[in-house]
C-alpha positions as CSV (number, residue, x, y, z in Angstrom):
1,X,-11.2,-11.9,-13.4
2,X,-7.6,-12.8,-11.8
3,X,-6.8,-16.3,-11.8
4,X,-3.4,-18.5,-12.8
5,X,-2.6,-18.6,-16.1
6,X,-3.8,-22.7,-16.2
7,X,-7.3,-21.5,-14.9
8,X,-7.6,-18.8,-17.4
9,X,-7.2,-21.7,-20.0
10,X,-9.7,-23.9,-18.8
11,X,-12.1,-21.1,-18.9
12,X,-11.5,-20.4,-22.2
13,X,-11.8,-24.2,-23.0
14,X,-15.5,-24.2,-21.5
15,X,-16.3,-21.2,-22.8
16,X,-15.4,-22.5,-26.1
17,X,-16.8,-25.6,-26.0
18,X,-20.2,-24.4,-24.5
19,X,-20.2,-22.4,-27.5
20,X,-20.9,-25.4,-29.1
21,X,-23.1,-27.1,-27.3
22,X,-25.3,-24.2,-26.6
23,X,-25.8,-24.4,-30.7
24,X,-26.8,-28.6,-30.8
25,X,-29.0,-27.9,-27.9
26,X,-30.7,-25.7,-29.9
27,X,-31.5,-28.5,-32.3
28,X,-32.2,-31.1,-29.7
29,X,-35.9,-29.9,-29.9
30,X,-36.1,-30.4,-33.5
31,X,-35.1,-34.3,-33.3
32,X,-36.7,-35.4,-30.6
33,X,-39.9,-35.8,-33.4
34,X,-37.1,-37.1,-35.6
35,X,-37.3,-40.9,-37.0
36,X,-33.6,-41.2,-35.9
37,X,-33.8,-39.7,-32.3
38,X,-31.4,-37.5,-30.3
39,X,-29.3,-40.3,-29.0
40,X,-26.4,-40.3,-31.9
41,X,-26.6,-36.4,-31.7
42,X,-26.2,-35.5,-28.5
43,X,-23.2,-37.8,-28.2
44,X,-21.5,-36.5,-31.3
45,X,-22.4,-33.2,-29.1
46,X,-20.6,-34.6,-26.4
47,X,-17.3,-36.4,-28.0
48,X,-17.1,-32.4,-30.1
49,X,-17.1,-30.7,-27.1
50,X,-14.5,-32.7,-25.1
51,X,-12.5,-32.4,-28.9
52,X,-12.6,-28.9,-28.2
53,X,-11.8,-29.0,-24.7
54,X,-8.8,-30.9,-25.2
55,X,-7.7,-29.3,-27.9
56,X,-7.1,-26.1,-26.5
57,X,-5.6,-27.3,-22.8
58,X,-3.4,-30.2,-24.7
59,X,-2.5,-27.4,-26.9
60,X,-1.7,-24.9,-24.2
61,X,-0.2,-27.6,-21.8
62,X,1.2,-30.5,-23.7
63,X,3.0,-32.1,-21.5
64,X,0.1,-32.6,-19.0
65,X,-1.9,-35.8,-18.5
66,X,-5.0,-35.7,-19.5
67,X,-8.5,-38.0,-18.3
68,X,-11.7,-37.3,-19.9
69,X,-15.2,-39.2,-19.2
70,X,-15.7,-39.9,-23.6
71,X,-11.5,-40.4,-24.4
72,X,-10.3,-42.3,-21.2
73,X,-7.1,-41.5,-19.9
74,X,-3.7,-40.5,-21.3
75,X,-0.3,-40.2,-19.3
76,X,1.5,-37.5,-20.0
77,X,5.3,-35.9,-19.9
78,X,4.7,-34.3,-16.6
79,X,3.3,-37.1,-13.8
80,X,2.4,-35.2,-11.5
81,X,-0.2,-32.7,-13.3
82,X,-3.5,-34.1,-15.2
83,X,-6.6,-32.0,-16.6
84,X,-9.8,-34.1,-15.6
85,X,-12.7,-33.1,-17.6
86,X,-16.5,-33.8,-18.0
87,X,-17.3,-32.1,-21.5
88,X,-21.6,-32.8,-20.5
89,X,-22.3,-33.1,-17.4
90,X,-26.2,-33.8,-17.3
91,X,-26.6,-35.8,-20.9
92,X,-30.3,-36.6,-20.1
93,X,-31.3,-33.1,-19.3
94,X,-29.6,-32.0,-22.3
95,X,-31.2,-34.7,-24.4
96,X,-34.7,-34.1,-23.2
97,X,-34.3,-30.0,-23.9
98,X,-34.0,-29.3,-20.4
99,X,-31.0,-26.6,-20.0
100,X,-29.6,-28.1,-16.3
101,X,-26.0,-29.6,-17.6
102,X,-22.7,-28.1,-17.5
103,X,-18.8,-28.7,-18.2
104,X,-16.4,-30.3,-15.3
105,X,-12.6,-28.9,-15.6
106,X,-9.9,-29.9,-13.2
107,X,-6.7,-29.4,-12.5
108,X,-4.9,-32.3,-10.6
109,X,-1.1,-31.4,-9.4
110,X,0.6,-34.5,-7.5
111,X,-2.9,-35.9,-6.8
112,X,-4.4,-32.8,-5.6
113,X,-7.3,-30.8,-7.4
114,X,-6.0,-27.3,-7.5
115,X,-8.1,-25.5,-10.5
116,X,-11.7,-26.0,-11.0
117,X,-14.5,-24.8,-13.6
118,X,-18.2,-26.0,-13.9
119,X,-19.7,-23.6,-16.3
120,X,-23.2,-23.7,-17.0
121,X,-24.0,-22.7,-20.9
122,X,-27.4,-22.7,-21.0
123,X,-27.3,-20.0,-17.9
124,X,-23.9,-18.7,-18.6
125,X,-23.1,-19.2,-14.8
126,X,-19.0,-19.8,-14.8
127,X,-17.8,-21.2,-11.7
128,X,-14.5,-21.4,-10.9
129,X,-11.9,-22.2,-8.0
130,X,-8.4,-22.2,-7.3
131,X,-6.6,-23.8,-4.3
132,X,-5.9,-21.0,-1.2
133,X,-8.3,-18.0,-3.6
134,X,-11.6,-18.9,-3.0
135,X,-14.3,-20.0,-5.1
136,X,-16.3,-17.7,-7.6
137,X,-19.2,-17.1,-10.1
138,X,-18.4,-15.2,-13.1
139,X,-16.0,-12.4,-12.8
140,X,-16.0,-11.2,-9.5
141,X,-18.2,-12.7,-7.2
142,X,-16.7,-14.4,-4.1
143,X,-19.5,-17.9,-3.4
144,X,-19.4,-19.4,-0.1
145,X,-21.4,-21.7,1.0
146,X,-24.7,-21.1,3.2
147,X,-25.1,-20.3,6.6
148,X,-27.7,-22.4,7.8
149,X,-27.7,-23.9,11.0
150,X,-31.0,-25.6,11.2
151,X,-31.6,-29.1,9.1
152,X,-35.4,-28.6,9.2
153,X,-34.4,-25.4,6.9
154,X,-31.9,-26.5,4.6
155,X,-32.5,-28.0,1.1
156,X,-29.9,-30.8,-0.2
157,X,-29.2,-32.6,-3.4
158,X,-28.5,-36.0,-4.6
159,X,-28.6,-38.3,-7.6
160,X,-31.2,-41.3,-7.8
161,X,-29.6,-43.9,-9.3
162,X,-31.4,-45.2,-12.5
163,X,-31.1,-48.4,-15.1
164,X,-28.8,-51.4,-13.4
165,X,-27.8,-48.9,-10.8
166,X,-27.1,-51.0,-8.1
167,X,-27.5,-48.3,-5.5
168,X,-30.9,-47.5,-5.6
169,X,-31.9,-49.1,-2.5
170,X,-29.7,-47.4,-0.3
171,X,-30.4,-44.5,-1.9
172,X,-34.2,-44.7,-1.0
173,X,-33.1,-45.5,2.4
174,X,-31.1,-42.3,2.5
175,X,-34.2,-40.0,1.4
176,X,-36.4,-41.9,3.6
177,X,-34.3,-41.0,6.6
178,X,-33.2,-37.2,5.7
179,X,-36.5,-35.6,4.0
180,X,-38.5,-35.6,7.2
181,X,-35.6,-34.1,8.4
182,X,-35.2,-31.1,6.4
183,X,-36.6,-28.7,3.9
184,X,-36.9,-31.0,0.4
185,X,-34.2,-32.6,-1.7
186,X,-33.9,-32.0,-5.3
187,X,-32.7,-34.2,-8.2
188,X,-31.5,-32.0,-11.1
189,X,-29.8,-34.2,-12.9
190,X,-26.2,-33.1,-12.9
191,X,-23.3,-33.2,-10.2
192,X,-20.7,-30.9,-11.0
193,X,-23.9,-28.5,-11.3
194,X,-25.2,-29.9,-7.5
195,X,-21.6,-29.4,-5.7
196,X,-21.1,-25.9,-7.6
197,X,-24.8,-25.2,-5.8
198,X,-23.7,-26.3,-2.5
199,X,-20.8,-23.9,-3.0
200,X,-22.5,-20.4,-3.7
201,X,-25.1,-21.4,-0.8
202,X,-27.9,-22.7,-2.9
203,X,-28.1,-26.2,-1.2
204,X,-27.0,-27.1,1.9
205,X,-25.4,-30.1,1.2
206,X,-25.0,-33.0,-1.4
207,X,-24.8,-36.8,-1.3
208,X,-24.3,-39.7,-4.2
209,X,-22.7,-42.8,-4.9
210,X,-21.4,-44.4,-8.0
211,X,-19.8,-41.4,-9.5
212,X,-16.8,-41.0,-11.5
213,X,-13.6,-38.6,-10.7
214,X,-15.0,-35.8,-13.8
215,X,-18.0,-35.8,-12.8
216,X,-16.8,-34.2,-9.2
217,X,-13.0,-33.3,-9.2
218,X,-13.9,-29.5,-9.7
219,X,-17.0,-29.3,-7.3
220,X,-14.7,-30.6,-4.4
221,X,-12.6,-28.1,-4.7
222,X,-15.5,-25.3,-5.5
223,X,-17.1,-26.4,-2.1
224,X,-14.2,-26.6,0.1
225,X,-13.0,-23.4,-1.1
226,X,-16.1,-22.0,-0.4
227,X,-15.9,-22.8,3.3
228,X,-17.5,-26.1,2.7
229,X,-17.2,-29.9,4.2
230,X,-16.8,-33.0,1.9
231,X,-15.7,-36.5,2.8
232,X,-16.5,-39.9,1.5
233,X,-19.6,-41.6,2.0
234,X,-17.8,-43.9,4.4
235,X,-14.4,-43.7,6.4
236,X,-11.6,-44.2,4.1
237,X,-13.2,-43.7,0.9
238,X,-11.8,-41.1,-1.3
239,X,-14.2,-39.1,-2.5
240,X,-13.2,-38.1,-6.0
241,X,-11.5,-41.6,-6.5
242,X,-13.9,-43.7,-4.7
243,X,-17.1,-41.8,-6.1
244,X,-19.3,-41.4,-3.4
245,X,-19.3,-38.8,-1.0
246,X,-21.1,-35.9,1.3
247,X,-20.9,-32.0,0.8
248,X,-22.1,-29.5,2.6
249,X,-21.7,-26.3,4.8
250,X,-20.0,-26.3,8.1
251,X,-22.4,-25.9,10.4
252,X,-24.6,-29.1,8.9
253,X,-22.3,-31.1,7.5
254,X,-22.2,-33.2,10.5
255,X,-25.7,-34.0,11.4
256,X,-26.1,-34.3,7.4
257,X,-23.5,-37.2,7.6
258,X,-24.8,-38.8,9.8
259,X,-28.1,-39.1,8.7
260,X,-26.6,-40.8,5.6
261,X,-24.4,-42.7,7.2
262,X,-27.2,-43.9,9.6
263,X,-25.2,-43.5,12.2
């Protein structure tokens, strides 16, 4: 595997931390019979492996700022470079035994993403991206994106809002409109893990709203370095910043927008 010296330490960060939770999801099956539950476990799971995780890039890069889903955000020396990171990506899978979650790293430099990792433990799938090198799984496949023409063949992903969600109903309008469109749409449950897809080819394209910048800084730049299309869910919105947005290969991303847009 060649990749910049940053990248090389945010793989070693996942691998580290997935280390770790690869072990507590091992128990996870154990307390879900448990008087106490899986709740408090899985999020001492969670706050140890963004520990880790920042440990080892604060360590390696001190002077870099630093935003993480369970810590919040910290400025650092250097402005213009921040890690954004999503140590679980997929809690509910992970809390119900189902191994569909991964970790989100990015690399932001003067408000760009330039080095991404979604590595998936329980599969030992690493992802990983760098701005102007391409997007890859493991150590030396290139990933692009598929090459489906055809919406009636392609398969998508999105998120279904749950709880309070306030997005639901436009959500259901969305599937309403695109599944008689195309082949099926799948909700697994985890979005770094859903944009990493669309980027080696295994959906077509992705769509969600209300999500936040770790849980989609290092897709982004997985798909587009893939060969890969995203934009916001609507005209100006920015779609790590903003948290909604559209992904998806080049030669659907259009029609695929605009059936979510309604347009």
């Amino acid at each position: 595997m060649q990749g910049s010296a940053n990248l090389n330490l945010m793989i070693k960060a996942a691998r580290r931390a997935g280390r770790s939770l690869v072990k507590d999801f091992r128990e996870v099956e154990n307390l879900q019979v448990s008087a106490k539950g899986p709740g408090d476990f899985v999020s001492k799971a969670d706050h140890e492996a963004e520990r880790l995780i920042r440990e080892d890039l604060m360590t390696g890069r001190p002077t870099y700022g630093w935003l993480g889903e369970e810590s919040g955000e910290t400025a650092g020396a250097d402005p213009t470079r921040r890690w954004i990171v999503d140590p679980l990506d997929g809690t509910t899978n992970f809390l119900h035994g189902m191994p569909h979650w991964s970790i989100s790293i990015a690399l932001e430099h003067k408000g760009e993403i330039v080095s991404a990792v979604v590595y998936d433990p329980a599969k030992d799938e690493m992802f990983w991206a760098e701005k102007g090198a391409g997007s890859w799984l493991n150590d030396s496949r290139r990933i692009r994106v598929s090459g489906r023409r055809a919406l009636v063949e392609a398969i998508f992903a999105t998120g279904v809002p749950f709880g309070v969600k306030k997005t639901l109903p436009a959500t259901l309008q969305d599937l309403a409109r695109l599944t008689p469109a195309c082949a099926g749409v799948r909700q697994w449950g985890s979005a770094a893990l859903d944009l990493a897809y669309v980027a080696a080819g295994r959906f077509d394209g992705y769509w969600e709203r209300e999500l936040k910048p770790w849980d989609v800084a290092a897709g982004v730049l997985l798909v587009k370095e893939a060969g890969g299309m995203v934009s916001g869910l609507r005209d100006g919105q920015n779609p790590i910043e903003d948290g909604a947005l559209i992904a998806g290969n080049d030669g659907l991303f259009d029609p695929f927008r605009k059936i979510i847009r309604n347009l």
